[in-house]
Every structure is written in C-alpha cells, then in structure tokens.
VOMARVO-664872 format. One record per atom (N, C-alpha, C): residue number from 1; residue in one letter; atom name; x, y, z. Coordinates in Angstrom, 1 decimal, padded with zeros to 4 digits. Example, Ala and Ser with C-alpha at 12.3 -4.5 7.8 and 13.67 -1.06 7.14 Angstrom:
> 1 / A / N / 013.2 / -005.7 / 007.8 $
> 1 / A / CA / 012.3 / -004.5 / 007.8 $
> 1 / A / C / 013.2 / -003.3 / 007.8 $
> 2 / S / N / 012.8 / -002.2 / 007.1 $
> 2 / S / CA / 013.7 / -001.1 / 007.1 $
> 2 / S / C / 012.9 / 000.0 / 007.9 $
This chain:
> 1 / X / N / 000.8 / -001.2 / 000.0 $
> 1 / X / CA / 000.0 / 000.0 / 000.0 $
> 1 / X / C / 000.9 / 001.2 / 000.0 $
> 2 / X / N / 000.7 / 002.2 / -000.9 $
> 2 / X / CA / 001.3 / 003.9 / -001.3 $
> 2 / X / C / 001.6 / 004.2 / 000.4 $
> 3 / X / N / 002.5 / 004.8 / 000.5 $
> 3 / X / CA / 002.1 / 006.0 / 002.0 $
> 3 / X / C / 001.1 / 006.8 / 001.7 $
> 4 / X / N / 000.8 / 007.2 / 000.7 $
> 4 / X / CA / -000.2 / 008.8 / 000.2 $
> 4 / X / C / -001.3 / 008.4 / -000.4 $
> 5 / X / N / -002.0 / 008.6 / 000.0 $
> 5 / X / CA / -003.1 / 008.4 / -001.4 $
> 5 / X / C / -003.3 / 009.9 / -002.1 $
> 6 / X / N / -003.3 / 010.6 / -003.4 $
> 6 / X / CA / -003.3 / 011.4 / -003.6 $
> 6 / X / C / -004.9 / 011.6 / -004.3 $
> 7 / X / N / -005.9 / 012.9 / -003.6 $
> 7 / X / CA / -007.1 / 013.0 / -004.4 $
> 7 / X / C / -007.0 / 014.5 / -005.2 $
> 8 / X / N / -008.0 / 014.6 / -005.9 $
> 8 / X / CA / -008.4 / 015.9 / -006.5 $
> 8 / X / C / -008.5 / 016.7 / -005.9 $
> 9 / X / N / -008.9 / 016.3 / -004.1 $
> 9 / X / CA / -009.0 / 017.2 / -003.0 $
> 9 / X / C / -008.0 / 017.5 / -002.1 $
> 10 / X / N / -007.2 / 016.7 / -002.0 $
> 10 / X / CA / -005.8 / 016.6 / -001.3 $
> 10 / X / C / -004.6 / 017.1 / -002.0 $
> 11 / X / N / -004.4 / 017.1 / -003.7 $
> 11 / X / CA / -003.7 / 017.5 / -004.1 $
> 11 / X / C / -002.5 / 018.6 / -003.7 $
> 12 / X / N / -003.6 / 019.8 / -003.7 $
> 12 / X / CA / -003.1 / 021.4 / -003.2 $
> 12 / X / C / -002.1 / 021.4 / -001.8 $
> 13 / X / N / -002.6 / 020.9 / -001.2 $
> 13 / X / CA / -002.1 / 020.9 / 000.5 $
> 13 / X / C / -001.0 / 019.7 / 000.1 $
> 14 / X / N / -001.3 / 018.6 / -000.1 $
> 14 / X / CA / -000.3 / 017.2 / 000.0 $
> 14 / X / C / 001.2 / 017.0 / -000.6 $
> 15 / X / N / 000.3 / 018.1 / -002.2 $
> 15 / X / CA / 001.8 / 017.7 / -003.2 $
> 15 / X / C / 002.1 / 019.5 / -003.5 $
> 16 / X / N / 001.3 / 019.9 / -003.8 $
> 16 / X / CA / 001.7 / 021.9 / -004.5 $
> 16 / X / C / 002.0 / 022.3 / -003.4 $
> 17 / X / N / 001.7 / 022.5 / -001.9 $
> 17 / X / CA / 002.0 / 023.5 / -000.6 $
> 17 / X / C / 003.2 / 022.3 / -000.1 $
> 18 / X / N / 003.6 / 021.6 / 000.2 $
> 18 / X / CA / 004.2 / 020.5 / 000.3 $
> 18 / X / C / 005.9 / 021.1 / 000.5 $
> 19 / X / N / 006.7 / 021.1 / 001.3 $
> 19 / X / CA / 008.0 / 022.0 / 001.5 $
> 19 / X / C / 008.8 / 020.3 / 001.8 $
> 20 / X / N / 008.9 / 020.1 / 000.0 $
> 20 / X / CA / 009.7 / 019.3 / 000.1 $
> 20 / X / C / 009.4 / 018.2 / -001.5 $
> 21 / X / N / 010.2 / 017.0 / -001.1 $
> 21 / X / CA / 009.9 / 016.5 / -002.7 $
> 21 / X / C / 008.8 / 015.3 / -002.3 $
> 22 / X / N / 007.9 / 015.7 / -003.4 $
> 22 / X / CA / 006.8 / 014.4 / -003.9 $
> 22 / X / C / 007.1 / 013.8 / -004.8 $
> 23 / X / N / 006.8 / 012.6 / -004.9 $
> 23 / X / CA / 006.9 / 011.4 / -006.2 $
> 23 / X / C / 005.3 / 011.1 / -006.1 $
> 24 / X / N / 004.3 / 011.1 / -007.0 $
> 24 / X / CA / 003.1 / 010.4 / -007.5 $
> 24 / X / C / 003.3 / 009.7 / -008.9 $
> 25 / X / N / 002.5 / 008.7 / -008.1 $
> 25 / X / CA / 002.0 / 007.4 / -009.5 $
> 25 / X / C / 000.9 / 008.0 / -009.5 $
> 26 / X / N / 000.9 / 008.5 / -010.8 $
> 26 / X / CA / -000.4 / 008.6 / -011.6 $
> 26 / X / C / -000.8 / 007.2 / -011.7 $
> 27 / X / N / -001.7 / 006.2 / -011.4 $
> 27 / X / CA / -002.6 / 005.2 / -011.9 $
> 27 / X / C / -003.6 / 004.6 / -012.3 $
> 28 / X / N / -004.1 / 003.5 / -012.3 $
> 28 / X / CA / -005.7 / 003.0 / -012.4 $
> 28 / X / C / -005.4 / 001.8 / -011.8 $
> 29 / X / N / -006.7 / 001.2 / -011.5 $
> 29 / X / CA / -006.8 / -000.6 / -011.1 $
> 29 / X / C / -006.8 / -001.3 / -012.1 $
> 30 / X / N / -007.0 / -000.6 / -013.4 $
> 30 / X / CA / -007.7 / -001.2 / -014.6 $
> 30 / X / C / -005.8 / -002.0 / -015.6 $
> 31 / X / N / -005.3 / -000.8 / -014.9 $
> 31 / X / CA / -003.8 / -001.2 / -015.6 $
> 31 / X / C / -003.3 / -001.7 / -015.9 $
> 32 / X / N / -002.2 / -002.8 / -016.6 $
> 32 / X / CA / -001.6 / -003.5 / -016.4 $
> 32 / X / C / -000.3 / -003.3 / -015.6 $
> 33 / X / N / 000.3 / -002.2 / -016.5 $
> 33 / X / CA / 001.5 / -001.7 / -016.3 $
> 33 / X / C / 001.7 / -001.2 / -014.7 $
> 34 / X / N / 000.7 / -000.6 / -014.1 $
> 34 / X / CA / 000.5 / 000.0 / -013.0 $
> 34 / X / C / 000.7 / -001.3 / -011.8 $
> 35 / X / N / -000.4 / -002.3 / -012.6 $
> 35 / X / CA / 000.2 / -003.6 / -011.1 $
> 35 / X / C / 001.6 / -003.8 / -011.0 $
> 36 / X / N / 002.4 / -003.6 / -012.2 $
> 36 / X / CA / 004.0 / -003.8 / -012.3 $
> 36 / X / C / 004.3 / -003.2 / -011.3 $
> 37 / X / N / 004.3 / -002.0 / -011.8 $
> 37 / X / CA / 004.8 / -000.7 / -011.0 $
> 37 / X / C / 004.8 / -000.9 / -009.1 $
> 38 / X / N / 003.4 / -001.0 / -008.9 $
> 38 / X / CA / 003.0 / -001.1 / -007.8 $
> 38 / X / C / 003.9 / -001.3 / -006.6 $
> 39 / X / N / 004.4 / -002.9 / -006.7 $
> 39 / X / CA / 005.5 / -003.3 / -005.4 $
> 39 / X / C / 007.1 / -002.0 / -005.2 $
> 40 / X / N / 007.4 / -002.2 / -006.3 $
> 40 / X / CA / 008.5 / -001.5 / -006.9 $
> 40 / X / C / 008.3 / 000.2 / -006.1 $
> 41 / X / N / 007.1 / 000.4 / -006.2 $
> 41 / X / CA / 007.2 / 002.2 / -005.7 $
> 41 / X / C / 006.4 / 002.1 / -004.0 $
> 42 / X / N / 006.1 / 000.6 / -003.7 $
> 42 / X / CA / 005.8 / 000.5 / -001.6 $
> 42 / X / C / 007.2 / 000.0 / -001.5 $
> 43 / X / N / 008.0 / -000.6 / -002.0 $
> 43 / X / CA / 009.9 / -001.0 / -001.6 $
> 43 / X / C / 010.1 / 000.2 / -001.7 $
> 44 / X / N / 010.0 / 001.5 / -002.9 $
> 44 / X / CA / 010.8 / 002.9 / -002.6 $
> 44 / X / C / 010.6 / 003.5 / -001.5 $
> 45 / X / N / 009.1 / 003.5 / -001.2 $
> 45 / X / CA / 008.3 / 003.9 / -000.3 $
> 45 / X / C / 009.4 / 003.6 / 001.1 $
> 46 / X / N / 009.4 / 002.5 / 001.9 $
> 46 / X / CA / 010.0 / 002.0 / 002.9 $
> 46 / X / C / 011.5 / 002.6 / 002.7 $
> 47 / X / N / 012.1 / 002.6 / 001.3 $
> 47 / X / CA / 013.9 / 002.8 / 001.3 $
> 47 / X / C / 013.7 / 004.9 / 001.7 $
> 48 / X / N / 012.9 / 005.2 / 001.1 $
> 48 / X / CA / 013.3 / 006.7 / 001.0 $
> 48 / X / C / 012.2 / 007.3 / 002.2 $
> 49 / X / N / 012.1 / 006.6 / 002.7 $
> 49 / X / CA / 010.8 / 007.5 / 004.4 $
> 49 / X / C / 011.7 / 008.4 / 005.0 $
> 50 / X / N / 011.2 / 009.1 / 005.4 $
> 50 / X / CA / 011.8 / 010.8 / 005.7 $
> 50 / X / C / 012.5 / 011.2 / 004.9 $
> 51 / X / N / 012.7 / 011.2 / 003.5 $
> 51 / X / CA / 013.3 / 012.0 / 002.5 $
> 51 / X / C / 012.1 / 012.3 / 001.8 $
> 52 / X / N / 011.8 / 011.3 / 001.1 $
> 52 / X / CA / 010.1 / 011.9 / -000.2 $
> 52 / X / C / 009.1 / 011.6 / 000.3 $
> 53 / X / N / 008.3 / 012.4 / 000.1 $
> 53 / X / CA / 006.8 / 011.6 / 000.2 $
> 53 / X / C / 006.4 / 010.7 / -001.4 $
> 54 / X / N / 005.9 / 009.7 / -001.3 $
> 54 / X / CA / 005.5 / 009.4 / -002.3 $
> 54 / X / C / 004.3 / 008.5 / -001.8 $
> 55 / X / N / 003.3 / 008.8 / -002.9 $
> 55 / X / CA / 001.9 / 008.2 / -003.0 $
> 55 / X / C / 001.4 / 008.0 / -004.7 $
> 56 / X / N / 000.1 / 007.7 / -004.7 $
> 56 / X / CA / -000.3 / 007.8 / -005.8 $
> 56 / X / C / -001.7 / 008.3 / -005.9 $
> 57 / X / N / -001.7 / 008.2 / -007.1 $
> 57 / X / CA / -003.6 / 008.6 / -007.3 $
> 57 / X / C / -003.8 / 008.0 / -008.6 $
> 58 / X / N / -005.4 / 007.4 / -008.4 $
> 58 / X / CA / -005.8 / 007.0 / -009.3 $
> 58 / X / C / -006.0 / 008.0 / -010.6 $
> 59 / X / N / -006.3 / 007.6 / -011.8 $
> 59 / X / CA / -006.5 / 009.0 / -012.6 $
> 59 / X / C / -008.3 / 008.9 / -012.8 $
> 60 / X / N / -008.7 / 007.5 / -012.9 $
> 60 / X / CA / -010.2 / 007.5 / -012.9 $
> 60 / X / C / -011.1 / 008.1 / -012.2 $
> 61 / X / N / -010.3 / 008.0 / -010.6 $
> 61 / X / CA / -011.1 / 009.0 / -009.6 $
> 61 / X / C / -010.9 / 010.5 / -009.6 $
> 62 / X / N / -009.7 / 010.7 / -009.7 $
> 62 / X / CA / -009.4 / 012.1 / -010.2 $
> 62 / X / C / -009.2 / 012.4 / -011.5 $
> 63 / X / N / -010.5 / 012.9 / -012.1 $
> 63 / X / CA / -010.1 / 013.4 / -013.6 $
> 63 / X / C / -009.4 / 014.8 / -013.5 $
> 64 / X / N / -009.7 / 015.6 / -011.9 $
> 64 / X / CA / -009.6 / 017.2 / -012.4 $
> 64 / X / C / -008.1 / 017.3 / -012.6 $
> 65 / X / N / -007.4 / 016.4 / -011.5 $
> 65 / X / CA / -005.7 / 016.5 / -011.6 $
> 65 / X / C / -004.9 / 015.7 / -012.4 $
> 66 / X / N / -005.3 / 015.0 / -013.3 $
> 66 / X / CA / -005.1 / 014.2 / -013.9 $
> 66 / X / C / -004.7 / 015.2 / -015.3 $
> 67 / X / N / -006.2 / 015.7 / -015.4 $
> 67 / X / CA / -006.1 / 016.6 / -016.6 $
> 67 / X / C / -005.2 / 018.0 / -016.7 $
> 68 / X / N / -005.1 / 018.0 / -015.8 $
> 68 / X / CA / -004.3 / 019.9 / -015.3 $
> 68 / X / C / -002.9 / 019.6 / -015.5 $
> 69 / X / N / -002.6 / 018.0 / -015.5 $
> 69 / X / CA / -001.2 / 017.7 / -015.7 $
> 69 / X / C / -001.1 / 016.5 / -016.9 $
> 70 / X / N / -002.0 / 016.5 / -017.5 $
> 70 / X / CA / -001.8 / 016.3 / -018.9 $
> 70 / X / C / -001.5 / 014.8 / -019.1 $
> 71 / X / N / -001.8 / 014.2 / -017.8 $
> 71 / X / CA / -001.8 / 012.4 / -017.9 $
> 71 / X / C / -002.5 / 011.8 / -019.1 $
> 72 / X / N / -001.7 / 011.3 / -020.2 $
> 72 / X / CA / -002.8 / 010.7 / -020.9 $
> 72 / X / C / -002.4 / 009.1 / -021.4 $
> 73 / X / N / -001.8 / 009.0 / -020.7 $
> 73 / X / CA / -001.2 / 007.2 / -020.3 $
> 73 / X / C / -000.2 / 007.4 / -019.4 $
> 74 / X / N / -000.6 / 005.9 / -018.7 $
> 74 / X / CA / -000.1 / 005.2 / -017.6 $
> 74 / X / C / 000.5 / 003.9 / -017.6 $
> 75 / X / N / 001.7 / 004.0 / -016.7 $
> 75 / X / CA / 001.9 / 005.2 / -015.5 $
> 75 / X / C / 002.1 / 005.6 / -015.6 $
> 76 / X / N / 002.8 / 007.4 / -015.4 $
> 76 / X / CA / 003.3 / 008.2 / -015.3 $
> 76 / X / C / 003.6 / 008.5 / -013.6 $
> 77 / X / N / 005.0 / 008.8 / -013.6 $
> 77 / X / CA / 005.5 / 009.4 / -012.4 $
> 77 / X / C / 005.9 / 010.5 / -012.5 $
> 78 / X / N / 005.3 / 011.7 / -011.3 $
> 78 / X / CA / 006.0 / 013.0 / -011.3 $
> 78 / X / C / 006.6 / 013.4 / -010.3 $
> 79 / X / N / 007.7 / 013.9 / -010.4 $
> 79 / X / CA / 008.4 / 014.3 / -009.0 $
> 79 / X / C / 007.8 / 015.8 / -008.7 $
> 80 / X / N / 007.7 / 015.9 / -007.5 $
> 80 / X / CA / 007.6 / 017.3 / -007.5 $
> 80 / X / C / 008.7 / 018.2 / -006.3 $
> 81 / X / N / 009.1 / 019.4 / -006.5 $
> 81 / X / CA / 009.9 / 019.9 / -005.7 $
> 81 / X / C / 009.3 / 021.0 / -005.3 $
> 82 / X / N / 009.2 / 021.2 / -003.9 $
> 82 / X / CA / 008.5 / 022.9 / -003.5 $
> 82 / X / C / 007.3 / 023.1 / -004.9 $
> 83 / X / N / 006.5 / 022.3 / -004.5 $
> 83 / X / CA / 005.5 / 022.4 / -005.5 $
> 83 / X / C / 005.7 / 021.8 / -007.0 $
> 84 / X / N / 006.9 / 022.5 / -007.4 $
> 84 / X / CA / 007.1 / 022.0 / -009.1 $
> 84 / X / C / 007.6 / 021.0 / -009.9 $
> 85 / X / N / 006.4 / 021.0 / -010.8 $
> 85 / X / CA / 007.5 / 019.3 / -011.8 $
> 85 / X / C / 008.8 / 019.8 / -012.2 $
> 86 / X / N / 009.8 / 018.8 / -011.6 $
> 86 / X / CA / 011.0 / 018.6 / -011.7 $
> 86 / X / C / 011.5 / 017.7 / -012.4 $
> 87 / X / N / 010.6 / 016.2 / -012.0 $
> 87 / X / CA / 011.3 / 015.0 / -013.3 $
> 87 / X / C / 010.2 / 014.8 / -013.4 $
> 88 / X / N / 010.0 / 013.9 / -014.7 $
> 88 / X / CA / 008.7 / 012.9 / -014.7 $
> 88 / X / C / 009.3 / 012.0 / -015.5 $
> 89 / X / N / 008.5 / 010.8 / -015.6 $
> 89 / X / CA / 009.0 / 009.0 / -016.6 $
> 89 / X / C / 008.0 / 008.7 / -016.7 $
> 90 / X / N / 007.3 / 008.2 / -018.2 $
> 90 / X / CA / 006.2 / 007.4 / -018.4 $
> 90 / X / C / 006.7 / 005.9 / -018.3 $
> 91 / X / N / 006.0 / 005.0 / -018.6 $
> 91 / X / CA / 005.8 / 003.8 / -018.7 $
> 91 / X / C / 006.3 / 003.1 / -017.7 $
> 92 / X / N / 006.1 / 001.4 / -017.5 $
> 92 / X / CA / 006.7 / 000.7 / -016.4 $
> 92 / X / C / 008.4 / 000.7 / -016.7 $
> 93 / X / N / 009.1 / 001.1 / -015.4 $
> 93 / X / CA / 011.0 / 001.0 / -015.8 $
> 93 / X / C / 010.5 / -000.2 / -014.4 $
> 94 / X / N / 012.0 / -000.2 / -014.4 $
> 94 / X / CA / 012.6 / -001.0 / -013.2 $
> 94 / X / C / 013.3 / 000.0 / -012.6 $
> 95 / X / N / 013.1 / -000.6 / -011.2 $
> 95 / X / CA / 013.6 / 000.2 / -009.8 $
> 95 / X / C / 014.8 / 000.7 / -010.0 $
> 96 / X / N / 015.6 / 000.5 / -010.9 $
> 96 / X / CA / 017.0 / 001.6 / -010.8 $
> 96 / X / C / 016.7 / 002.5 / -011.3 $
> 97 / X / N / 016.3 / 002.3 / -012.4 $
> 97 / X / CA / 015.4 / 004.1 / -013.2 $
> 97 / X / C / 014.8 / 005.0 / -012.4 $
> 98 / X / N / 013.8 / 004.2 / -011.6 $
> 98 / X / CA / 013.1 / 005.0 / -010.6 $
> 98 / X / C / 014.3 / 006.1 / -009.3 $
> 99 / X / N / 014.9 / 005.0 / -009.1 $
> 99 / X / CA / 015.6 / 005.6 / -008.0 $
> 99 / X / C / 016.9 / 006.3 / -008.7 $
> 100 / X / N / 017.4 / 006.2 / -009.6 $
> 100 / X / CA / 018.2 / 007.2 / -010.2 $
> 100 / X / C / 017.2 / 009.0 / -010.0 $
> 101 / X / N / 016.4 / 008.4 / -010.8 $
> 101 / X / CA / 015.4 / 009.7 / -011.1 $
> 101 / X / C / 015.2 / 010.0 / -009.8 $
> 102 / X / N / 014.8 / 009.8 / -008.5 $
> 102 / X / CA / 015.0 / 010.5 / -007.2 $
> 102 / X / C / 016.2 / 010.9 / -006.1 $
> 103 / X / N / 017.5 / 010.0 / -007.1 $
> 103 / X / CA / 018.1 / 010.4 / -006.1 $
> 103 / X / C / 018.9 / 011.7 / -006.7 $
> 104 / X / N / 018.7 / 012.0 / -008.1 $
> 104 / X / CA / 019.1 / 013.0 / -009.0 $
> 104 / X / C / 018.4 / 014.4 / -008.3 $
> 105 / X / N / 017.2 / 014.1 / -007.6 $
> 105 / X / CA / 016.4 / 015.4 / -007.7 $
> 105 / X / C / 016.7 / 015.6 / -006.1 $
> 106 / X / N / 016.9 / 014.4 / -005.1 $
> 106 / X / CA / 017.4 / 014.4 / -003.8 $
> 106 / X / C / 018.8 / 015.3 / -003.3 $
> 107 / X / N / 019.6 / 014.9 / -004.7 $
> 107 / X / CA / 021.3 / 015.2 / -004.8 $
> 107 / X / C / 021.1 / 016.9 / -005.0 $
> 108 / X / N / 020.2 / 017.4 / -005.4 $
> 108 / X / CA / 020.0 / 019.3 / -005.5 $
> 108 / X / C / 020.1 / 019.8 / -004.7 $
C-alpha cells in the first residue's frame, strides 16, 4: 500500500504546498502496467521514508488533476519539488530508473 493516497481534493495541501519532494504514481486498477509498478514504488516507499513523500492517485477518480497535468497514459511518475514538476517517466521501468530519477532530484 502507497504512504499517500493522492485525491483531486488533497492534491493542493499534499503535493503543491508541500516544502519538500513528492513522487506520485499517476494510476488506475484497470492497468496492467501500473500492477507492475506497484511493489516497486511500496519497496521505494520503505527505502526513502523521511526524504520523499510518495503516493499515488488514481486517474479515474481524479479526472480534475489528472487533466491539469496532462496524464494521458499510464503510469506516469511526477516528481515534485516545492510544489514544481522537476522530473517525470512514463511507462513501467525498473527500480534503478526509478531511483536514479529521485536520487538525482534528492542530490540538488
């Protein structure tokens, strides 16, 4: 299970006011790719606790944030820093991609 679950309503406060770095999985249940993903970003989850937050959100339940950031296939991961996209990766990688890509934005 994500640490975060990210909603259309939580967004603002969780990940944009947020004084510090977010990672969201954009996903669905319906996914394939996303069940991949899944284990891969609750193991990051455990390695990087008190450095990132990271959660996810579905995109089916949230269309408003989904669309404001232009998700139009999954997964997508965004990092966010003091509010702003800093990295993002579409499709399923493997866990060194992933963690490259946060320890690059951690290392700033």
């Amino acid at each position: 299970m994500p640490e975060f679950i990210f909603t259309d309503q939580n967004f603002k406060d969780e990940v944009l006011n947020y004084k510090g770095v977010v990672l969201v999985d954009f996903g669905a249940e319906y996914c394939p790719g996303c069940k991949i993903i899944t284990p891969i970003m609750e193991n990051l989850t455990k390695e990087y606790q008190n450095k990132i937050k990271i959660g996810k959100m579905d995109i089916a339940e949230n269309p408003k944030t989904t669309a404001e950031y232009g998700v139009m296939s999954i997964p997508v991961l965004i990092i966010f820093k003091e509010g702003k996209i800093v990295k993002q990766m579409m499709g399923v990688r493997p866990k060194l991609k992933i963690k490259e890509m946060i320890d690059a934005v951690l290392s700033k």
